[in-house]
C-alpha positions in Angstrom: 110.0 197.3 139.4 112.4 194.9 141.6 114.7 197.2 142.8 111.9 199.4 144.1 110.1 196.5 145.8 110.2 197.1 149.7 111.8 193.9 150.9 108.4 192.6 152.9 106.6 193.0 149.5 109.8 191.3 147.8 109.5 188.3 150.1 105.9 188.3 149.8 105.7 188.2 145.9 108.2 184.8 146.7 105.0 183.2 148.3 103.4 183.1 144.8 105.5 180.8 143.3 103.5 177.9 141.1 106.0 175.9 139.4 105.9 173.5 142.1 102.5 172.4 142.2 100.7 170.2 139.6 99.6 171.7 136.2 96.1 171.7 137.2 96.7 173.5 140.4 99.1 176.0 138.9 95.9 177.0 136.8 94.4 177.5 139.8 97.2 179.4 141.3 98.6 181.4 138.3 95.6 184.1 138.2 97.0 184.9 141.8 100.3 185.3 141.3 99.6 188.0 138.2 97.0 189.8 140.5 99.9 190.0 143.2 102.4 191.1 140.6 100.0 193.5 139.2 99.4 195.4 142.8 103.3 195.2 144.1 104.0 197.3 140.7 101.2 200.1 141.0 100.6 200.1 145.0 103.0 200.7 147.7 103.2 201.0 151.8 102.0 198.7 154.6 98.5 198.3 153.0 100.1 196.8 150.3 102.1 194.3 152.0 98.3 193.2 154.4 96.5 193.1 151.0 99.4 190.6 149.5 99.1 188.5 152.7 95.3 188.6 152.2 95.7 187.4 148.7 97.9 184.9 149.5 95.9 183.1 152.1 93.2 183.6 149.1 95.2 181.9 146.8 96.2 178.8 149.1 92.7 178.6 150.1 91.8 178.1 146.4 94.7 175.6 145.7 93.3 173.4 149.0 89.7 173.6 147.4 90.7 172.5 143.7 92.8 170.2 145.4 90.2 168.1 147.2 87.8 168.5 144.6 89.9 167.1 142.7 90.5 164.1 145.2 86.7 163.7 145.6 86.2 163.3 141.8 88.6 160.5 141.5 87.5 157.0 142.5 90.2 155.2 144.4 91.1 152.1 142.3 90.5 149.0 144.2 93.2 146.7 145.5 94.4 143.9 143.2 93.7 140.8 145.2 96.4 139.0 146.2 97.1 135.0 146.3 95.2 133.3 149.2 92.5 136.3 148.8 88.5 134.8 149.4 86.6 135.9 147.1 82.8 135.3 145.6 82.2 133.6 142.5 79.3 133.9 140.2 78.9 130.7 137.9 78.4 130.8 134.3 76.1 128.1 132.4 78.9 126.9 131.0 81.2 126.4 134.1 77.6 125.2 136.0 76.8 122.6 132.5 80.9 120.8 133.0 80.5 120.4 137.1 77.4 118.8 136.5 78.3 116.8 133.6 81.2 115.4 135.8 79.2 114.3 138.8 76.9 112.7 136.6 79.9 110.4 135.0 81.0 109.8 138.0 77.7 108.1 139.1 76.8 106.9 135.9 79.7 105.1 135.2 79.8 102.9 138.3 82.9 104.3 140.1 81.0 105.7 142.5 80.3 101.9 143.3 83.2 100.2 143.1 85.2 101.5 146.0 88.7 101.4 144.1 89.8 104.5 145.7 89.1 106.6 143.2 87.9 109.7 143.8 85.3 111.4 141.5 83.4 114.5 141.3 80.5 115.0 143.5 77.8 117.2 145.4 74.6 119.2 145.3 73.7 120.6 141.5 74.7 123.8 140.7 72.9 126.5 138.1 74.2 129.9 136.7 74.2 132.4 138.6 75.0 130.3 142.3 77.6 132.7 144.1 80.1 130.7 145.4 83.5 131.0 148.0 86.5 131.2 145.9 90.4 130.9 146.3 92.7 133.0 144.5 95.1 131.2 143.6 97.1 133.8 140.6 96.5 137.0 139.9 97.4 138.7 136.4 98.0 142.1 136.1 98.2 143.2 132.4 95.9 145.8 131.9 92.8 144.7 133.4 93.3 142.0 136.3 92.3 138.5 135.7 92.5 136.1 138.5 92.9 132.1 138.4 90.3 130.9 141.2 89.5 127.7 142.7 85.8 127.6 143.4 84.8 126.1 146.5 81.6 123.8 145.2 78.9 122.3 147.6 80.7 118.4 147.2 84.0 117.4 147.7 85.4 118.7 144.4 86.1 122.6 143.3 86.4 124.1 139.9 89.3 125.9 138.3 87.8 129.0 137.0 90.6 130.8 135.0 91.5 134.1 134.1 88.2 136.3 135.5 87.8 139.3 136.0 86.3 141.6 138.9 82.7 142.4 137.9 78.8 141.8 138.7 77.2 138.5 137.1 78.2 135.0 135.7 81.9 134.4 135.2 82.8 137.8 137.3 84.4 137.5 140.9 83.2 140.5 143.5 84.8 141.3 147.1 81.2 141.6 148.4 78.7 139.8 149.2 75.5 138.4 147.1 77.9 138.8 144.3 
């Protein structure tokens, strides 16, 4: 069949190649290339060489079509944060139970009173579920990412949430806001 190929058709039977592209995309290309074949060995003269030009535009029109939707399907991963990265923090009952349980020592046991320079834990009460400003301040990557966070309480102290992940509710971190 080669050797009788006119060389226009030869060079256009070149343009079906589909090793090159991606396996799902050579699915979508392979049917053409066979058609194309098919037609160079049982059709001959100009029409053929328009109709294999046709085909071809066919064909890459297909490949830019499974191609996007393909693109459309998949959802973008989001970017790890990185160090120094804001984010919103949603408090657990237990994180909430040990912030309040250390601003009540710190008033209960007098130090509050004593003015010896030290400096103790306190501020507004907090509950699960307040959404607060967060610091990242280490990021994991293995697998799922975890990040180390200090929380930015309503007081002068901040709690050292560790190892949380990205998510919706208590003990999750989001990127937006009303977490």
């Amino acid at each position: 069949m080669a050797a009788d190929l006119h060389p226009a058709v030869a060079a256009m039977l070149r343009n079906f190649r589909y090793d090159h592209l991606p396996a799902s995309l050579q699915e979508v290309s392979r049917p053409f290339h066979d058609l194309a074949h098919q037609l160079a060995g049982s059709l001959s003269g100009p029409e053929l060489t328009k109709a294999l030009d046709d085909l071809w535009s066919a064909k890459n029109w297909a490949v830019v079509a499974a191609s996007n939707q393909e693109r459309e399907g998949m959802v973008p991963s989001p970017p790890v944060p990185r160090t120094g990265d804001v984010v919103l923090y949603q408090l657990t009952d237990a994180d909430a139970a040990g912030i309040n349980r250390r601003r009540k020592d710190f008033h209960e046991n007098g130090s509050a009173d004593s003015r010896t320079g030290f400096i103790g834990h306190f501020g507004n009460r907090v509950e699960e579920g307040a959404v607060f400003p967060a610091l990242v301040v280490q990021v994991h990557a293995e697998g799922t990412v975890t990040c180390n966070l200090q929380v930015l309480l309503d007081g002068n102290d901040a709690y050292w949430a560790t190892s949380r992940a990205e998510g919706d509710g208590p003990g999750r971190w989001s990127r937006k806001a009303g977490a």
